[in-house]
PDB file with SEQRES, HELIX, SHEET and CRYST1 records, atoms N, CA, C and O in Angstrom:
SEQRES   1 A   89  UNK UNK UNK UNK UNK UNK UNK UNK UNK UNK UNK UNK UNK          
SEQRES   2 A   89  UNK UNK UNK UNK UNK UNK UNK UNK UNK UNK UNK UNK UNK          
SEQRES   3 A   89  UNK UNK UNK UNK UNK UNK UNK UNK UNK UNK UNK UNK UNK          
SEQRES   4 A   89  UNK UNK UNK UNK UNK UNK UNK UNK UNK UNK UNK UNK UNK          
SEQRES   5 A   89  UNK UNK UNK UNK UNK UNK UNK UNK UNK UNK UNK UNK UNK          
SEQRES   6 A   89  UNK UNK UNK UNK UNK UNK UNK UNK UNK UNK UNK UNK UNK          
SEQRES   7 A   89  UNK UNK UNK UNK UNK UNK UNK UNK UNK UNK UNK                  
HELIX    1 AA1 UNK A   45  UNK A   47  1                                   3    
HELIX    2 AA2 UNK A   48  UNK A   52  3                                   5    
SHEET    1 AA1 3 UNK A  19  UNK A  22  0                                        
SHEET    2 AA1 3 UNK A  60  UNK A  66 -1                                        
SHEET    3 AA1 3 UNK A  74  UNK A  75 -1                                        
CRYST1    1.000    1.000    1.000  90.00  90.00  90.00 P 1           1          
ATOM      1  N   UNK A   1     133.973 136.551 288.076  1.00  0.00           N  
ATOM      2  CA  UNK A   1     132.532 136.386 288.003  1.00  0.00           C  
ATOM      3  C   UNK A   1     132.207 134.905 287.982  1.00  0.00           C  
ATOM      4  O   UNK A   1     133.012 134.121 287.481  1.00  0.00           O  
ATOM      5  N   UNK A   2     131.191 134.536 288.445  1.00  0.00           N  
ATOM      6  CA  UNK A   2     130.507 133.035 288.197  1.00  0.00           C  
ATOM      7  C   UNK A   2     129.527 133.017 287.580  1.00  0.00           C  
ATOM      8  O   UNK A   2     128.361 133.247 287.901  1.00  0.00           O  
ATOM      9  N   UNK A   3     130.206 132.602 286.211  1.00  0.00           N  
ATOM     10  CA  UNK A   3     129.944 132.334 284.957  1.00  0.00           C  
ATOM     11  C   UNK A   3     129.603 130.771 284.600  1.00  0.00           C  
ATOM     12  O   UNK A   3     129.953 129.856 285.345  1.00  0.00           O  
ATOM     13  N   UNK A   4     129.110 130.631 283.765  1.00  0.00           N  
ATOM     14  CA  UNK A   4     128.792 128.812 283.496  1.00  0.00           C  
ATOM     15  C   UNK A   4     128.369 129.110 281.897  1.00  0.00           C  
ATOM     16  O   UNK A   4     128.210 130.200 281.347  1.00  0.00           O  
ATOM     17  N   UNK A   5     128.249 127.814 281.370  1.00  0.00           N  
ATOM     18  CA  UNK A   5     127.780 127.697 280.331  1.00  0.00           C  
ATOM     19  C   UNK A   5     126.746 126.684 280.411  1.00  0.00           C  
ATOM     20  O   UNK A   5     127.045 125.576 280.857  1.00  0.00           O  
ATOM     21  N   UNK A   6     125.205 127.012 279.915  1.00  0.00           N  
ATOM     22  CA  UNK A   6     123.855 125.895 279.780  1.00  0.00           C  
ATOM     23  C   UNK A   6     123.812 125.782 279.043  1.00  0.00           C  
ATOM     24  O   UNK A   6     124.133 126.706 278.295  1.00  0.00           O  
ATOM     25  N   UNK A   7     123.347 124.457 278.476  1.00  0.00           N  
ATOM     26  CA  UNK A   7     122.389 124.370 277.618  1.00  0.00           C  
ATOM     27  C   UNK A   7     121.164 125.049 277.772  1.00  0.00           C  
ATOM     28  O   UNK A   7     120.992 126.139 278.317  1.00  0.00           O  
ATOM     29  N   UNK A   8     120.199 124.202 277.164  1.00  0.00           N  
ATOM     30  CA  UNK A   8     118.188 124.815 277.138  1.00  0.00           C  
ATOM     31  C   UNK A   8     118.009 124.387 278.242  1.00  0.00           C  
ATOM     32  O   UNK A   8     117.019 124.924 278.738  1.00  0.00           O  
ATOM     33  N   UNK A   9     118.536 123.587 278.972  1.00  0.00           N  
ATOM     34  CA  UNK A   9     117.918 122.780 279.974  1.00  0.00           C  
ATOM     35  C   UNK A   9     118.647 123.189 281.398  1.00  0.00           C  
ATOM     36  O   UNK A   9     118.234 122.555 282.368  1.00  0.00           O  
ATOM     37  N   UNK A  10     119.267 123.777 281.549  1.00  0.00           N  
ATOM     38  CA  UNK A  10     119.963 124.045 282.364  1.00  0.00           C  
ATOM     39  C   UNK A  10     120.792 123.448 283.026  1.00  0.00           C  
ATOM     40  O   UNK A  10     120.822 123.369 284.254  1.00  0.00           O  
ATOM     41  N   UNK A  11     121.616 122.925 282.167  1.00  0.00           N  
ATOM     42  CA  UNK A  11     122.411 121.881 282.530  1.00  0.00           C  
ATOM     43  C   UNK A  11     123.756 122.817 281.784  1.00  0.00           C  
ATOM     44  O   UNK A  11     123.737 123.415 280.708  1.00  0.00           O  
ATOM     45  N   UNK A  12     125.221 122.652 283.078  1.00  0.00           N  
ATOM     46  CA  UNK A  12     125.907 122.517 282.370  1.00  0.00           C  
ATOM     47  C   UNK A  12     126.687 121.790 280.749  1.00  0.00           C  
ATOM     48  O   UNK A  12     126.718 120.635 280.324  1.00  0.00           O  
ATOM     49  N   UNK A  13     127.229 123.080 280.200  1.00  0.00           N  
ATOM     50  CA  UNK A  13     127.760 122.035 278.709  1.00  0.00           C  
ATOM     51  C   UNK A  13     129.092 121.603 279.171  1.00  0.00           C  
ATOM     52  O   UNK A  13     129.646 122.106 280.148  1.00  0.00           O  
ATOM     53  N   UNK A  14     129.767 120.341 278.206  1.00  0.00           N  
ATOM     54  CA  UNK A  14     130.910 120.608 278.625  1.00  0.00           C  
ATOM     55  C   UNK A  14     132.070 121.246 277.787  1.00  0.00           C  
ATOM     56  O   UNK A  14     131.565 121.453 276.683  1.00  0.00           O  
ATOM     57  N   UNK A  15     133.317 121.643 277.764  1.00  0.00           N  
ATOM     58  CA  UNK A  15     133.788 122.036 276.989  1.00  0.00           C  
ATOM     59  C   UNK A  15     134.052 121.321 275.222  1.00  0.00           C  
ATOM     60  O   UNK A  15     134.217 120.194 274.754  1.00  0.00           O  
ATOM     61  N   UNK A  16     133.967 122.736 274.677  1.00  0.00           N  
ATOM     62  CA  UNK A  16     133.684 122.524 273.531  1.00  0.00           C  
ATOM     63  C   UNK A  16     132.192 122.386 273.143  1.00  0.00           C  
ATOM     64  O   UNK A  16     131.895 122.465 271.951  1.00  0.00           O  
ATOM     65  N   UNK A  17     131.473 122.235 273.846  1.00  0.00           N  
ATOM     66  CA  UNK A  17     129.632 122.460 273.366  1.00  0.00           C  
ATOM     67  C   UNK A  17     129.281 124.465 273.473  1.00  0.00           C  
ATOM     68  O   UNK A  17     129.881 125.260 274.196  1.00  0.00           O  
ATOM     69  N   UNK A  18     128.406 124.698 272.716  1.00  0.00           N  
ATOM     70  CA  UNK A  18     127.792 125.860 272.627  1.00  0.00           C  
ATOM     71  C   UNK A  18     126.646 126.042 273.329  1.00  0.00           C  
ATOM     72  O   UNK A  18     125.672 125.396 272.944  1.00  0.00           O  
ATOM     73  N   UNK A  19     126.504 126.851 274.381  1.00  0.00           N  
ATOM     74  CA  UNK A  19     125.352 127.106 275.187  1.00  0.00           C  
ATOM     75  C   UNK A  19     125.539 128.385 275.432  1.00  0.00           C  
ATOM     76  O   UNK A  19     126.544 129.084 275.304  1.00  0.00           O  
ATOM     77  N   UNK A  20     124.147 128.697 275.909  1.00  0.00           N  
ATOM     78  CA  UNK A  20     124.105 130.236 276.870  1.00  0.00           C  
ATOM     79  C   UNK A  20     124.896 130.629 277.900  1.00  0.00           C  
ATOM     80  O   UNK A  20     124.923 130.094 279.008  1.00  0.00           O  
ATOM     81  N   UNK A  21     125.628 131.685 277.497  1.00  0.00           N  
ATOM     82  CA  UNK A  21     126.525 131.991 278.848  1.00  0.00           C  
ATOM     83  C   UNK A  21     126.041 132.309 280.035  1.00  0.00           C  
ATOM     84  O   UNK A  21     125.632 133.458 279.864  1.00  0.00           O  
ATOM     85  N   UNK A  22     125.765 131.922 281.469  1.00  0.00           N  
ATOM     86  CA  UNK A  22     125.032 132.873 282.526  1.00  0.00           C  
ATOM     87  C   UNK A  22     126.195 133.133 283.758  1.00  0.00           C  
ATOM     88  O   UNK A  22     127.220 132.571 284.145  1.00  0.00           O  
ATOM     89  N   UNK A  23     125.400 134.324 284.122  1.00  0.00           N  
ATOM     90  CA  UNK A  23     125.998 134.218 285.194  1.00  0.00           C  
ATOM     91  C   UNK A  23     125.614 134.310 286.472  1.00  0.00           C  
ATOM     92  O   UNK A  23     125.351 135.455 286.842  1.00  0.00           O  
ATOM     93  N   UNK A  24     125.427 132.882 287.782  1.00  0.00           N  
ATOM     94  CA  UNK A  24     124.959 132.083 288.577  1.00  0.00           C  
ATOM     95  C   UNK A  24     124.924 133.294 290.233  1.00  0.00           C  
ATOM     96  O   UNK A  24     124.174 133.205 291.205  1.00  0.00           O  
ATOM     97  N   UNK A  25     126.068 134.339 289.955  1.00  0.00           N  
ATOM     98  CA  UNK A  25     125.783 135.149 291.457  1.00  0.00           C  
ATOM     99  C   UNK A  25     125.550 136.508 290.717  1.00  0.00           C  
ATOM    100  O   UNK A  25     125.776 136.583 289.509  1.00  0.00           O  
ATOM    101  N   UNK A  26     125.210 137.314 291.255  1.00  0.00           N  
ATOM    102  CA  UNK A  26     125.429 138.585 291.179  1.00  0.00           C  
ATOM    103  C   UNK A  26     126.638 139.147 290.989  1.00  0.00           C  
ATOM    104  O   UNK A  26     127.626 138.664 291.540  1.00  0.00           O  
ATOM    105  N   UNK A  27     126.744 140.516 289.985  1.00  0.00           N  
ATOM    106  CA  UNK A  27     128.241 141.512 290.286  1.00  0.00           C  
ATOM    107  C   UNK A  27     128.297 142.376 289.825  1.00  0.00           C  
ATOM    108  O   UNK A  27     127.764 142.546 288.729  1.00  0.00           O  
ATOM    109  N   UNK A  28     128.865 143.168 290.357  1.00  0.00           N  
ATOM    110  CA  UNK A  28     129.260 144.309 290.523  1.00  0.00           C  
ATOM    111  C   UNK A  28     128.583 145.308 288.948  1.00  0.00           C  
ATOM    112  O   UNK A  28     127.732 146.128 289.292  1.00  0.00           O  
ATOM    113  N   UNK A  29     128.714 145.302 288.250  1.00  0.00           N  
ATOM    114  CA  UNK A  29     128.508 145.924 286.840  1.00  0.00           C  
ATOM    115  C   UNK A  29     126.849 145.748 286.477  1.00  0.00           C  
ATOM    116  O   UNK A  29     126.170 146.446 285.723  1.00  0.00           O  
ATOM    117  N   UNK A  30     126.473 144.649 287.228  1.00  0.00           N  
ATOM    118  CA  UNK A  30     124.957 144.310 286.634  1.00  0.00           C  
ATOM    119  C   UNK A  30     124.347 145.709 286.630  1.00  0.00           C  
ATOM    120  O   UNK A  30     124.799 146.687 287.226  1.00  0.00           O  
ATOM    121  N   UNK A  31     123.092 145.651 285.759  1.00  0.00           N  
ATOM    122  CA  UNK A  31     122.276 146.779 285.015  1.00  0.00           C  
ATOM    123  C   UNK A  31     121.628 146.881 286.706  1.00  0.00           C  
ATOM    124  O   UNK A  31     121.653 145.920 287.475  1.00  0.00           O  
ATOM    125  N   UNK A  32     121.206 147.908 286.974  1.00  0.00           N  
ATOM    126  CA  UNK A  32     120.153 147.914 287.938  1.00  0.00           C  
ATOM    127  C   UNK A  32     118.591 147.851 287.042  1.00  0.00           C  
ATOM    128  O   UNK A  32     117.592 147.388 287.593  1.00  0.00           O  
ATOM    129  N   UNK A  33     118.570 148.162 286.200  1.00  0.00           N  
ATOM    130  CA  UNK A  33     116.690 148.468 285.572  1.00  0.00           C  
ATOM    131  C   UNK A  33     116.751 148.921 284.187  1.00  0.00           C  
ATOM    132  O   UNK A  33     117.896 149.355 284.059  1.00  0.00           O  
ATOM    133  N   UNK A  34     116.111 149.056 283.049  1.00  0.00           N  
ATOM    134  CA  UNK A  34     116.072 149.534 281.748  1.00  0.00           C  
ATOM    135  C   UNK A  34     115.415 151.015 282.162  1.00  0.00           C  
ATOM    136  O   UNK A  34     114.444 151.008 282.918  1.00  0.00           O  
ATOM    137  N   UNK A  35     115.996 152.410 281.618  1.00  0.00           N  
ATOM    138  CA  UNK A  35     115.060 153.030 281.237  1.00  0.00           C  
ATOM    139  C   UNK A  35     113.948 153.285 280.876  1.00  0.00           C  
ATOM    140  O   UNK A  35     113.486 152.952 279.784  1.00  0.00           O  
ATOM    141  N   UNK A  36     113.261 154.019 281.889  1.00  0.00           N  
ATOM    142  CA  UNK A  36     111.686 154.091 281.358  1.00  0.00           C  
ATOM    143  C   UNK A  36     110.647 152.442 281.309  1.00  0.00           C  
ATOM    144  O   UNK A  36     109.569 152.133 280.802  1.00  0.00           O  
ATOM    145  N   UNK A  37     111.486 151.859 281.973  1.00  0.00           N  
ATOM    146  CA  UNK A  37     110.783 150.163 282.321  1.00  0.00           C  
ATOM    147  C   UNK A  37     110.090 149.932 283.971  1.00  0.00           C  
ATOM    148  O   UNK A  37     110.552 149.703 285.089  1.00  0.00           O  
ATOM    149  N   UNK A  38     108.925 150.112 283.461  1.00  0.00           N  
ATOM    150  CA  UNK A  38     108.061 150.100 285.222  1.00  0.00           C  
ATOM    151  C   UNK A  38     108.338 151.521 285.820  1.00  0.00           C  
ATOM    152  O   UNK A  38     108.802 152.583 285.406  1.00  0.00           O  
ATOM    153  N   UNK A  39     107.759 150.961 287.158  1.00  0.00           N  
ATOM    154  CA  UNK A  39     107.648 152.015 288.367  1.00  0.00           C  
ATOM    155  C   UNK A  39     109.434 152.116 288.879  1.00  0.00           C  
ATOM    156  O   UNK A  39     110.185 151.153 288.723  1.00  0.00           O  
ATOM    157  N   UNK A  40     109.903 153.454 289.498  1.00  0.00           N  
ATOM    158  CA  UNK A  40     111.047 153.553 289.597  1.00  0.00           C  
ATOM    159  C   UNK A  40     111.273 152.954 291.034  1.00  0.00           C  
ATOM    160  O   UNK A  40     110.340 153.018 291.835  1.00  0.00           O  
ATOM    161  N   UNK A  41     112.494 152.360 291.411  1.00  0.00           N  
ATOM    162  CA  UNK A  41     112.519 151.597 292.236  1.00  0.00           C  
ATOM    163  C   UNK A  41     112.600 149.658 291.933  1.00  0.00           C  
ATOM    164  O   UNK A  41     113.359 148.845 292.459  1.00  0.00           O  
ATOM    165  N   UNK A  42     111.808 149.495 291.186  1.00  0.00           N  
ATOM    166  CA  UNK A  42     111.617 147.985 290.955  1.00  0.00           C  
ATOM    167  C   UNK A  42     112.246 147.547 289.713  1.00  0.00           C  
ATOM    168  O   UNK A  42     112.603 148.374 288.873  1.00  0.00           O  
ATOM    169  N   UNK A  43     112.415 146.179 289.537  1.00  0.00           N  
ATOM    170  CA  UNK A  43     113.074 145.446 288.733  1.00  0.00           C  
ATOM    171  C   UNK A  43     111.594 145.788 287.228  1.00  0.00           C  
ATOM    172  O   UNK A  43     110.548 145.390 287.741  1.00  0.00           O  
ATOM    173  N   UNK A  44     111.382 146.149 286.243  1.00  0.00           N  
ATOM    174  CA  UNK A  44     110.683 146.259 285.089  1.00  0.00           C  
ATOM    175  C   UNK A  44     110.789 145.141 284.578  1.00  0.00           C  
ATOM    176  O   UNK A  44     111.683 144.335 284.836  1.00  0.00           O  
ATOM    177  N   UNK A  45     109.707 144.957 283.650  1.00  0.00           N  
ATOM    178  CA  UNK A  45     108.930 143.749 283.481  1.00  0.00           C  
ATOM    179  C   UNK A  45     110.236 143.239 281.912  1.00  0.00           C  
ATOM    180  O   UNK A  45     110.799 142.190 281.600  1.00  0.00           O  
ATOM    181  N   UNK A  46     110.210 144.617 281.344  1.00  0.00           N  
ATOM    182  CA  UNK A  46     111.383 144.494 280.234  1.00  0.00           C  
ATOM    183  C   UNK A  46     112.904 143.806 280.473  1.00  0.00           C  
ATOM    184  O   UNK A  46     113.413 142.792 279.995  1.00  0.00           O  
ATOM    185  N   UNK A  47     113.369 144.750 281.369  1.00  0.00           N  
ATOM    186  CA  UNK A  47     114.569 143.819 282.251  1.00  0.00           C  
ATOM    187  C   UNK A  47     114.328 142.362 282.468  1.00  0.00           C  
ATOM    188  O   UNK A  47     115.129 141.497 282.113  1.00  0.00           O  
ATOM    189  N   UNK A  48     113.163 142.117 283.082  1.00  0.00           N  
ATOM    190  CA  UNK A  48     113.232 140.747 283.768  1.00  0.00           C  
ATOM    191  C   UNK A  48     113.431 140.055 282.506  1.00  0.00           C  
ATOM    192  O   UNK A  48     114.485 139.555 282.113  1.00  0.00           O  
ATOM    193  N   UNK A  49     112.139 140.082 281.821  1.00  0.00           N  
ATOM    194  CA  UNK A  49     112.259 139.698 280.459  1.00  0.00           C  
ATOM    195  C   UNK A  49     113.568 139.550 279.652  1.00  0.00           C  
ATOM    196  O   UNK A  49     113.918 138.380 279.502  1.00  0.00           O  
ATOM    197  N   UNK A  50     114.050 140.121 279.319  1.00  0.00           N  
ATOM    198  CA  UNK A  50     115.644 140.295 279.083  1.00  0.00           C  
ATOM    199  C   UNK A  50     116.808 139.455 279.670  1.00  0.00           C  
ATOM    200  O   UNK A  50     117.674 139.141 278.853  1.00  0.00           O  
ATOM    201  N   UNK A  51     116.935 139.134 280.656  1.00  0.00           N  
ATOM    202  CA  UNK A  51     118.025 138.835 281.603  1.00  0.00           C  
ATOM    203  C   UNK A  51     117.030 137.195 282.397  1.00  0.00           C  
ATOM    204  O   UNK A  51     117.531 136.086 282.210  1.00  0.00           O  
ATOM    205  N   UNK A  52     116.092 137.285 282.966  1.00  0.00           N  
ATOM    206  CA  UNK A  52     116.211 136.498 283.282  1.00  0.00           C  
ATOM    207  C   UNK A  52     114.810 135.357 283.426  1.00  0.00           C  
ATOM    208  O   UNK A  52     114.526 134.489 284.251  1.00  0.00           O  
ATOM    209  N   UNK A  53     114.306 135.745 282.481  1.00  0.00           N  
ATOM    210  CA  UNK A  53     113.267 134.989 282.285  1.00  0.00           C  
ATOM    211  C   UNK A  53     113.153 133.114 281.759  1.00  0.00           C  
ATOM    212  O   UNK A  53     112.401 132.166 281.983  1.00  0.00           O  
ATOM    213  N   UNK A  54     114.640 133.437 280.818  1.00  0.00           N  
ATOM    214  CA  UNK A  54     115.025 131.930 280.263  1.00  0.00           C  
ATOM    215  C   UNK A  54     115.427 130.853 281.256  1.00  0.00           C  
ATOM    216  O   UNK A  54     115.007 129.702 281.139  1.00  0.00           O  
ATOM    217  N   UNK A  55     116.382 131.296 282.399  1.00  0.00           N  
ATOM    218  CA  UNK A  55     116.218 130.493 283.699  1.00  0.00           C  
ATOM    219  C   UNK A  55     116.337 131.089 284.785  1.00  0.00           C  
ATOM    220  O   UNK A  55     117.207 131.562 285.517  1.00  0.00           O  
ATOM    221  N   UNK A  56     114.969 130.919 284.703  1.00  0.00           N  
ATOM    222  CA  UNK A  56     114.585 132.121 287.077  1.00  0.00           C  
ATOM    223  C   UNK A  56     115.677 132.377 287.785  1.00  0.00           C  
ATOM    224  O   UNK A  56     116.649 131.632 287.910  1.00  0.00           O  
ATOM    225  N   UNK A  57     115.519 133.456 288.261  1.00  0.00           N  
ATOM    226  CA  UNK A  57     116.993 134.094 288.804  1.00  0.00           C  
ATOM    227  C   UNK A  57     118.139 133.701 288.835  1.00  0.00           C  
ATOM    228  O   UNK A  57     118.836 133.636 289.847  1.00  0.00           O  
ATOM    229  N   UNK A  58     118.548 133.308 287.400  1.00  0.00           N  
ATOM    230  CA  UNK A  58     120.043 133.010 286.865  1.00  0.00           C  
ATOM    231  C   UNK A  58     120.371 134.387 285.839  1.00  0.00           C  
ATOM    232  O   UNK A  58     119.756 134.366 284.772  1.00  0.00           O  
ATOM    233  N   UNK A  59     121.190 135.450 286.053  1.00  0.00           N  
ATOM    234  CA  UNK A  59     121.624 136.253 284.501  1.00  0.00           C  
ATOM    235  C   UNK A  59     122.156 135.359 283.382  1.00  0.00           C  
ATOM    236  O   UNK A  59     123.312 134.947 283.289  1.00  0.00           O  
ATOM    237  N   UNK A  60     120.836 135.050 282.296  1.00  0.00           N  
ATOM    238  CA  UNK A  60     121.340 134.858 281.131  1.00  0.00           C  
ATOM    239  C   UNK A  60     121.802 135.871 280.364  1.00  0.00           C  
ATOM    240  O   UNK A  60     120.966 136.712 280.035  1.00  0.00           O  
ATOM    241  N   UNK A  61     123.386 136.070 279.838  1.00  0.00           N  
ATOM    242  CA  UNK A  61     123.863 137.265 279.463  1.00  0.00           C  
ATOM    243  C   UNK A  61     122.789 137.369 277.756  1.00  0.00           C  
ATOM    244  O   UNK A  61     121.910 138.196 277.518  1.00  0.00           O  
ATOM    245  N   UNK A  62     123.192 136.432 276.995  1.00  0.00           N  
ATOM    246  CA  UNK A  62     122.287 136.780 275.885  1.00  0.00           C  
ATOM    247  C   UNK A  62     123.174 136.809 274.606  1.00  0.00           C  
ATOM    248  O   UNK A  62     123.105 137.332 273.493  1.00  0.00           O  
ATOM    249  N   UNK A  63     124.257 135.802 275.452  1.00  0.00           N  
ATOM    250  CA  UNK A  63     125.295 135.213 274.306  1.00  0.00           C  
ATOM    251  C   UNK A  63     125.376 133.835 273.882  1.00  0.00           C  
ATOM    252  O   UNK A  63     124.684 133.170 274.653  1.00  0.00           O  
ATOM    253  N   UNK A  64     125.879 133.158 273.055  1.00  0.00           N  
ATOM    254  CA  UNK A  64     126.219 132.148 272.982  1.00  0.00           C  
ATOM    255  C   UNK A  64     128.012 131.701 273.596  1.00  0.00           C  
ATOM    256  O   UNK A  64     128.773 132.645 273.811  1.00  0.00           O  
ATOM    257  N   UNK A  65     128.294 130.892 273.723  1.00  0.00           N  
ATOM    258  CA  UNK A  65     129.790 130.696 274.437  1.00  0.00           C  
ATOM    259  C   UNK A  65     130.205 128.801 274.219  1.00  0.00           C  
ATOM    260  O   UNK A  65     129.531 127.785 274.050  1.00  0.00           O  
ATOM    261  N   UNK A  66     131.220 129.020 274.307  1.00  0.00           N  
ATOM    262  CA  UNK A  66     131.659 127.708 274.553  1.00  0.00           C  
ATOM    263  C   UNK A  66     132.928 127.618 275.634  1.00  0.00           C  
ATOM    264  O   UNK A  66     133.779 128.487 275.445  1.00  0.00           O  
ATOM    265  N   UNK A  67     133.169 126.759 276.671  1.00  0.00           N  
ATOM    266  CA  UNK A  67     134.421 126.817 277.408  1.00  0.00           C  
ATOM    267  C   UNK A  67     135.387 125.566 276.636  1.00  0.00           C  
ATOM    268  O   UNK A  67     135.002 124.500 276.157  1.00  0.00           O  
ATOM    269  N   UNK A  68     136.724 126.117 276.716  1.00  0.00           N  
ATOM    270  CA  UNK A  68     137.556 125.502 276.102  1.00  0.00           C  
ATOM    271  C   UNK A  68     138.296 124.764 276.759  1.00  0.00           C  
ATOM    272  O   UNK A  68     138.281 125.115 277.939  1.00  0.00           O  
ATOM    273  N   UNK A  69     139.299 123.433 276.476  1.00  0.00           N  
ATOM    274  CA  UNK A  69     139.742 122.860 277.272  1.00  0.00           C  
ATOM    275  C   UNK A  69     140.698 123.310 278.628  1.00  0.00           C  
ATOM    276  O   UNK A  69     140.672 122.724 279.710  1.00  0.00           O  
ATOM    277  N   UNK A  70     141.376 124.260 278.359  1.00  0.00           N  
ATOM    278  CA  UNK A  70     142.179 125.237 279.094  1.00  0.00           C  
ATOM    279  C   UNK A  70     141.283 126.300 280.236  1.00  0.00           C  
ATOM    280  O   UNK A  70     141.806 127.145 280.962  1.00  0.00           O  
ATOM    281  N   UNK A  71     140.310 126.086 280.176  1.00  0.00           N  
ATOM    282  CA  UNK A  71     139.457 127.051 281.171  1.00  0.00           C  
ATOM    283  C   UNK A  71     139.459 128.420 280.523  1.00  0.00           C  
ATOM    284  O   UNK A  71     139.424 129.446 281.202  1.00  0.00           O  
ATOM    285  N   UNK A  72     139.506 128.424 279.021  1.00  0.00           N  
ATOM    286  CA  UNK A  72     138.937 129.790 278.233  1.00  0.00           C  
ATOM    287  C   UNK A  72     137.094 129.719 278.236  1.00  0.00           C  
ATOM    288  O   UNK A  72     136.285 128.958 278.767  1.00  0.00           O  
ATOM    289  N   UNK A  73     136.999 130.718 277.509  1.00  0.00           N  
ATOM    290  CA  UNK A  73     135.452 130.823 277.070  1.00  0.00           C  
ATOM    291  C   UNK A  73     135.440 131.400 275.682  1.00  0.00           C  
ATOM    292  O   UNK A  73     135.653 132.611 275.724  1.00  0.00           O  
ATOM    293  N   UNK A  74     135.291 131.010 274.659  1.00  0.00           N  
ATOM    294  CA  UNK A  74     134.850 131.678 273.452  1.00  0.00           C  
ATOM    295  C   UNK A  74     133.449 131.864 273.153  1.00  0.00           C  
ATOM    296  O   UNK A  74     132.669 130.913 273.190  1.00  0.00           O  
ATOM    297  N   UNK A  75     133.003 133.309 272.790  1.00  0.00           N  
ATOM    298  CA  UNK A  75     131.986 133.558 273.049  1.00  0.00           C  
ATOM    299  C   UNK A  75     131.325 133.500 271.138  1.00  0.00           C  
ATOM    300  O   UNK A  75     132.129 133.881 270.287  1.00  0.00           O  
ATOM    301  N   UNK A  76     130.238 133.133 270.773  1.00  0.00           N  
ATOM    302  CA  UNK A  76     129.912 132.812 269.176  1.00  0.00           C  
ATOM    303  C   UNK A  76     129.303 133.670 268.808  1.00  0.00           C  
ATOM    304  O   UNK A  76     129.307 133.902 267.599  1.00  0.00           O  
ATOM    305  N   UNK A  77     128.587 134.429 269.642  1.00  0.00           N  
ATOM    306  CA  UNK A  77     127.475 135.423 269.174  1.00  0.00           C  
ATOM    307  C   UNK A  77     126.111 135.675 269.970  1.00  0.00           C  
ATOM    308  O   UNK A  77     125.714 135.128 270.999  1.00  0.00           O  
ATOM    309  N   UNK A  78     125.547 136.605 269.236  1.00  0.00           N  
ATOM    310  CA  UNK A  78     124.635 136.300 270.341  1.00  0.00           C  
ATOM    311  C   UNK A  78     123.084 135.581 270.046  1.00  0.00           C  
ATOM    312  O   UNK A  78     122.590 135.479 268.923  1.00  0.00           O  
ATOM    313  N   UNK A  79     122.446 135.112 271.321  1.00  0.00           N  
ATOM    314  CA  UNK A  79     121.965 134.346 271.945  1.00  0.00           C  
ATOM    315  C   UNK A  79     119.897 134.825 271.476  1.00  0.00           C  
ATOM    316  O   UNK A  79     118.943 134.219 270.989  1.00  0.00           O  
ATOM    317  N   UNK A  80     120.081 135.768 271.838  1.00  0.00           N  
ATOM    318  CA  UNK A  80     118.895 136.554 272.323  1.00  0.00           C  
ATOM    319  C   UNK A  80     118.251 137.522 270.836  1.00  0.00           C  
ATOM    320  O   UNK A  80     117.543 138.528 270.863  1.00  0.00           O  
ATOM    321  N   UNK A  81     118.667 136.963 269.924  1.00  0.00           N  
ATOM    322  CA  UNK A  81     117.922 137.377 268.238  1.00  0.00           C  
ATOM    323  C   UNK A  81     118.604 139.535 268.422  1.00  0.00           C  
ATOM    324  O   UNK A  81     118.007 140.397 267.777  1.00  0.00           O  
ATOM    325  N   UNK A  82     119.521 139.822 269.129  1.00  0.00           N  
ATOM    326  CA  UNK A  82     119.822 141.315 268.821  1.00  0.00           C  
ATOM    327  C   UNK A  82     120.432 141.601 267.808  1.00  0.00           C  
ATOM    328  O   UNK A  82     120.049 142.407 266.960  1.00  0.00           O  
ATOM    329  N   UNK A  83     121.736 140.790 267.785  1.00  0.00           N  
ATOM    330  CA  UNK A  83     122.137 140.318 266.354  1.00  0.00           C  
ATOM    331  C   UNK A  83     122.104 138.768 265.664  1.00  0.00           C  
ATOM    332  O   UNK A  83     121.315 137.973 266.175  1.00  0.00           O  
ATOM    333  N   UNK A  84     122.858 138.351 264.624  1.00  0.00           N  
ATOM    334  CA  UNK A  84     122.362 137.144 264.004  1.00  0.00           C  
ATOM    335  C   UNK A  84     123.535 136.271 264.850  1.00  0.00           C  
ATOM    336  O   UNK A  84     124.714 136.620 264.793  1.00  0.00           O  
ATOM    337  N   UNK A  85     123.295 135.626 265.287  1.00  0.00           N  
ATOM    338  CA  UNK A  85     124.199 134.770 266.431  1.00  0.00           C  
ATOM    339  C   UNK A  85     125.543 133.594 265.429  1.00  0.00           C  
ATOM    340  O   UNK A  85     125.359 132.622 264.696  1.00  0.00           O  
ATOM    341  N   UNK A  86     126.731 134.259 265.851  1.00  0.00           N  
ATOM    342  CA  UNK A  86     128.042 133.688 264.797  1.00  0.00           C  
ATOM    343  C   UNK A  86     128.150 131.822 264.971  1.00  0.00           C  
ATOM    344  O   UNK A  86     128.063 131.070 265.942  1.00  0.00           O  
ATOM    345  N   UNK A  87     128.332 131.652 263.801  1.00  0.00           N  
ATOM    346  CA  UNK A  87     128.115 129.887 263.471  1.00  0.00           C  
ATOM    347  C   UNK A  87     129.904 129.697 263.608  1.00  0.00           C  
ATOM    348  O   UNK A  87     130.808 130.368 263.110  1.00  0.00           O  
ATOM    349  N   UNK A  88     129.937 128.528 264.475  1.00  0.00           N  
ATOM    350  CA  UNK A  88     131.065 127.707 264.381  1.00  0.00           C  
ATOM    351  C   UNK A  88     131.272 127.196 263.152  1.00  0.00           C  
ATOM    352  O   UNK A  88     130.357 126.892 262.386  1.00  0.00           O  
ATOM    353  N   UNK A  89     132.803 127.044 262.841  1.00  0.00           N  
ATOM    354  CA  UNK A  89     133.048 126.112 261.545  1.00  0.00           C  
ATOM    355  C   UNK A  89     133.086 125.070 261.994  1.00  0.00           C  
ATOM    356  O   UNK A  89     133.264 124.092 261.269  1.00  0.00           O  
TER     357      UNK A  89                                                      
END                                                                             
């Protein structure tokens, strides 16, 4: 997948910083639509809201992440207030 890590600004972080995980193409697994969100057929206003409102047609997953020197990703929590988003020591 093409994945990245932003900041607020949409700027790559670099490793070892904490930003929003997104991901920059489309794939395979993405949601098509929320239940019961809009007219059937179209992207719902909830979805958009959700996924990709924080930066225009980028999937912000709705995590926090950091990439590590090795080309890992540790992910902190999440992003998007669903749960209470996990603090680095």
């Amino acid at each position: 997948m093409a994945v990245e890590i932003w900041d607020d600004t949409g700027a790559a972080c670099p490793p070892g910083v904490r930003g929003e995980l997104v991901c920059t193409e489309g794939f395979p697994s993405t949601p098509l639509r929320f239940w019961n969100d809009g007219d059937p057929g179209e992207v719902g206003p909830r979805y958009r809201a959700a996924y990709f409102e924080r930066f225009p047609g980028v999937w912000a997953h709705g995590d926090f992440a950091s990439a590590t020197d090795h080309g890992g990703i540790v992910i902190h929590g999440r992003s998007d207030t669903t749960l209470n988003p996990g603090v680095c020591a």
